[in-house]
C-alpha positions as CSV (number, residue, x, y, z in Angstrom):
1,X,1.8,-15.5,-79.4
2,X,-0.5,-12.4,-78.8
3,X,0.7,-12.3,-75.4
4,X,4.3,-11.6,-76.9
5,X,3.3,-8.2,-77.7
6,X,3.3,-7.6,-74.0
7,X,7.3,-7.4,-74.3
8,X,7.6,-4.3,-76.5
9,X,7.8,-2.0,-74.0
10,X,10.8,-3.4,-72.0
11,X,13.0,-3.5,-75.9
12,X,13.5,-0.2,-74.7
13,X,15.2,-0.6,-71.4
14,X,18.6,-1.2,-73.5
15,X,18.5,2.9,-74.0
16,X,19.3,5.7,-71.9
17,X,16.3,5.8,-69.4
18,X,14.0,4.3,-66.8
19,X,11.0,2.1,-66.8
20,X,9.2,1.5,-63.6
21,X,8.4,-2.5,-63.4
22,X,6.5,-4.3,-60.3
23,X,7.5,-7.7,-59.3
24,X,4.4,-8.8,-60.8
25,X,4.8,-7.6,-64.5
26,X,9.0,-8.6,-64.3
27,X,7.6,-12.4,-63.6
28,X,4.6,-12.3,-66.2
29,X,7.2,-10.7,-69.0
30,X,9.8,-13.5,-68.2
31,X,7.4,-16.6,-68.4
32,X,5.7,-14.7,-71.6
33,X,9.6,-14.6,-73.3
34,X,10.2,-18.3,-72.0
35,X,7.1,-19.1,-73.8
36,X,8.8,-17.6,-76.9
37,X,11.6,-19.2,-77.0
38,X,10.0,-22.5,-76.6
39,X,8.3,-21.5,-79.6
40,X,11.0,-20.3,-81.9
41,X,13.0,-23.1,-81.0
42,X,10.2,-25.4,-82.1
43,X,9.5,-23.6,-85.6
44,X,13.4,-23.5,-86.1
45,X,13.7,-27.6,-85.0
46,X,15.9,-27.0,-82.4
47,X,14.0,-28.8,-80.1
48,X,12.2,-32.0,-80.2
49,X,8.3,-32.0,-79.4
């Protein structure tokens, strides 16, 4: 989940302000977060393996 760490920056999007994002870095930040919720849902059982 090092990858994860990748999302920080866009936590701040929600507050006054702009952040510049390429095509490239929206894709890779959506199928990084996918990949977290796969594995939260896991930890938390609320998906079967």
């Amino acid at each position: 989940m090092k990858k994860a760490c990748k999302l920080t920056k866009y936590a701040y999007i929600r507050y006054p302000g702009k952040i510049e994002v390429s095509q490239e870095e929206a894709e890779e930040a959506i199928e990084i977060a996918k990949k977290v919720r796969e594995f939260v849902l896991k930890k938390l059982k609320l998906k079967e393996e």
